[in-house]
N, C-alpha and C positions, 0 to 999 in steps of 0.2 A: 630703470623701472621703479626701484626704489628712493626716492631722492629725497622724496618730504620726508619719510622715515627716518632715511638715514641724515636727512639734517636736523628732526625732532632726536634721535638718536645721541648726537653730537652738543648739541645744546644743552641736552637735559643733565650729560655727566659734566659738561663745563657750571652748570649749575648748581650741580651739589660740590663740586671740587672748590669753588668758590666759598662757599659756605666752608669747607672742610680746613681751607689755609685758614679761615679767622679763629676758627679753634685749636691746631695745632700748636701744640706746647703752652697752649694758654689753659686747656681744661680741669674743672674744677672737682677732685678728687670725688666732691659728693655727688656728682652726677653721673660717677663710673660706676657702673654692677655687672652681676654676673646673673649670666640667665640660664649656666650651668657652671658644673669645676670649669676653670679658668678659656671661658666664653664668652667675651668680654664685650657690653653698651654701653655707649654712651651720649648725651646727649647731641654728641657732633654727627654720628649716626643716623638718629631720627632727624634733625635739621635736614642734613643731609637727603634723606630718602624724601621728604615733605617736598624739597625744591626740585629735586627730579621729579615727582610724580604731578607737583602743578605745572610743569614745562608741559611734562608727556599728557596732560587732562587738557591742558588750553590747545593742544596741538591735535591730539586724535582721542576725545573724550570715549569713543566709541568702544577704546580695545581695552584689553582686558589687565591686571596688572599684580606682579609677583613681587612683594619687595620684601629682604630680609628679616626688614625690624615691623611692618604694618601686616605683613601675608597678604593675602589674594583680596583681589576685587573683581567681578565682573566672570562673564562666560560666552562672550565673544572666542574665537576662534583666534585671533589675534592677540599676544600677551605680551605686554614689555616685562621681562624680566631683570631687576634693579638688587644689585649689590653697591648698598651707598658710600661702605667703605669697608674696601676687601683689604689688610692687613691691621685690624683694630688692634688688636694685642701691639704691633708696630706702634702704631700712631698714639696711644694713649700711655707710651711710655717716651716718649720723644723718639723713635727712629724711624730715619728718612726714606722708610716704602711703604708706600700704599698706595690705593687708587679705588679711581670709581669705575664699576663694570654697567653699561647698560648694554639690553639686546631685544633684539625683537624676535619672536616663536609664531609659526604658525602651526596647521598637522604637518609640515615636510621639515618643521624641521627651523635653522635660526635664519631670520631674511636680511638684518641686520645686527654688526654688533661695533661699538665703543668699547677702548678702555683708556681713560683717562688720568694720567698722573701728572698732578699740577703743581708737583715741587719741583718737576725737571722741564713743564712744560709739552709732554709726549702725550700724542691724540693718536692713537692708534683705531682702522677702524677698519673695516671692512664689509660686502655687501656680498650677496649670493649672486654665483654666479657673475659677479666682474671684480675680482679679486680683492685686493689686502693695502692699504696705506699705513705710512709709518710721518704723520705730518707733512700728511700730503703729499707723499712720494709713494710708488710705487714698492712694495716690499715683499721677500719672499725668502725661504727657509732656508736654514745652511748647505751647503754638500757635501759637508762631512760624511764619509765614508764607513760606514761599522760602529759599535758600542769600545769599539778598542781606543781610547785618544778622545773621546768626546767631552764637551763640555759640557755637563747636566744638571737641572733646575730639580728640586724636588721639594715635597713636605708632606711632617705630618702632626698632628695633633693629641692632644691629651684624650679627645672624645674618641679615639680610635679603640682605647681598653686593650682586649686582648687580642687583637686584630693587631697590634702592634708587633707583635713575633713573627706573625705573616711578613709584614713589611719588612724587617728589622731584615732576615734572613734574603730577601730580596736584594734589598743595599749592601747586605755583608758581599753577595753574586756581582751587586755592580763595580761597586768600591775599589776593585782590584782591576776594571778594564777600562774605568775613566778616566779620564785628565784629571776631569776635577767635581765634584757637586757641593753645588750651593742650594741654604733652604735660606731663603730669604723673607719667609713668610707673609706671600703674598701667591693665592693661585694664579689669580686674573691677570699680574705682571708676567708671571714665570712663561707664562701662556703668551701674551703677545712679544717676548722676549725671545721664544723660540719660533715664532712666526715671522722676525726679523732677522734671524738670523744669529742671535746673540747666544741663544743656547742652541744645542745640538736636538735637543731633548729633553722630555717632561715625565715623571711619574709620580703618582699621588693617592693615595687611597680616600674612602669616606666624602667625596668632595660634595658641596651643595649645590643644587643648581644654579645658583645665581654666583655662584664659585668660577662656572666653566661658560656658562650661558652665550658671553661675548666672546671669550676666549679661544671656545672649539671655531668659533665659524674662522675668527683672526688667522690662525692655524692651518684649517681647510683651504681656506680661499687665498693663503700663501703656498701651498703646493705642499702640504704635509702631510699626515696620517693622524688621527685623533679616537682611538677606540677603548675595548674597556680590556683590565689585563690579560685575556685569554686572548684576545684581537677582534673581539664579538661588537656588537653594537646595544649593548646594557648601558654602556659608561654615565649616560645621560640622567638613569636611574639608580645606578648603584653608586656612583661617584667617584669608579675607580677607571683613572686617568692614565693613559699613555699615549703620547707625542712626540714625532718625530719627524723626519723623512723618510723613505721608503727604507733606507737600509738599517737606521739606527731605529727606528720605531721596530722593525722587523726583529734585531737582537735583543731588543729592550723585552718582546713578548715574548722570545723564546726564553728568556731567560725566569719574566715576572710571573707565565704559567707554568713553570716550574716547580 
């Protein structure tokens, strides 16, 4: 139903990822700032968001559009939502994760989503309502059993403040019934990484929309759960993330409303 979308979709983050390899480990310290404590632009960023959004203008000028480093345009009903490079702190010190998240929003919700990482080559994408690919294969969530043994994705940030003690005391609950957690500093990866199967589970607080945009649908439409830590439906708004399958999502909220 969705096909132009989701090939404007697919295009437009191969289009900034392109753009993204010719600056990686090549950028020029004076072109890095901060747009708060350690919240980190860069020139590879705007390029970046510039070639996705003239994909996504020549293709559906019509809709409406959210991008991390430009903000909004338009009030169509219809919003590509564009994170051009979801682990910048990563990328602008040489390490090998990041990627580009695009998504399409309408009122119900994401119709399309991309997440693009062009150092390993992974296109991850998904559509509403007909499920989840991982490079064009079919893909779906782990079955791991319980929060007991899991392998889990997490992060959090400096802009968290005192919010941080919240989280901290969360992790200290999980720390002792996981396999393992890794914060690898990337939402939008962590996110389609557990919609393939690779993590068990996701949690995260403070997240931006353009953080989870692609992500939750990746998620959804691999057979997961994606709500906010109480198990409510805020997450979209508050940015507080949790992801799973039915059983480890389930332990992950009994423990994160806590």
């Amino acid at each position: 139903m969705f096909e132009s979308q989701r090939e404007a979709c697919i295009a437009s983050a191969k289009a900034g990822g392109q753009v993204l390899m010719q600056y990686f480990r090549k950028l020029d310290p004076a072109t890095i700032t901060e747009k708060s404590k350690h919240d980190f632009v860069s020139e590879a960023d705007r390029a970046s968001e510039a070639a996705i959004k003239a994909e996504l203008d020549l293709r559906f000028p019509q809709y409406s559009f959210l991008g991390e480093e430009t903000g909004s345009f338009g009030d169509n009903a219809r919003c590509w939502i564009v994170d051009p490079l979801d682990g910048t702190l990563n990328f602008v010190h040489g390490f090998p994760h990041w990627c580009v998240s695009v998504a399409l929003w309408d009122a119900e919700g994401a119709v399309v989503g991309c997440i693009y990482d062009p150092l390993r080559g992974d296109v991850f994408v998904a559509t509403r309502g007909e499920g989840a690919t991982w490079n064009n294969q079919p893909m779906s969530i782990s079955q791991h059993v319980g929060l007991d043994g899991a392998f889990l994705a997490t992060g959090f940030a400096f802009q968290l403040g005192e919010r941080f003690h919240a989280y901290n005391r969360a992790l200290t609950a999980i720390f002792f019934r996981a396999r393992g957690l890794r914060r690898a500093g990337s939402a939008a990866l962590d996110l389609a990484y557990v919609a393939c199967g690779v993590f068990d589970g996701f949690f995260e607080m403070g997240l931006k929309k353009w953080d989870v945009a692609a992500g939750a649908l990746l998620v959804q439409e691999a057979g997961g759960l994606l709500t906010d830590w109480q198990g409510g439906n805020t997450w979209f708004n508050t940015g507080d993330v949790v992801a799973g399958n039915l059983w480890v999502h389930q332990n992950l909220v009994d423990v994160l409303k806590g």
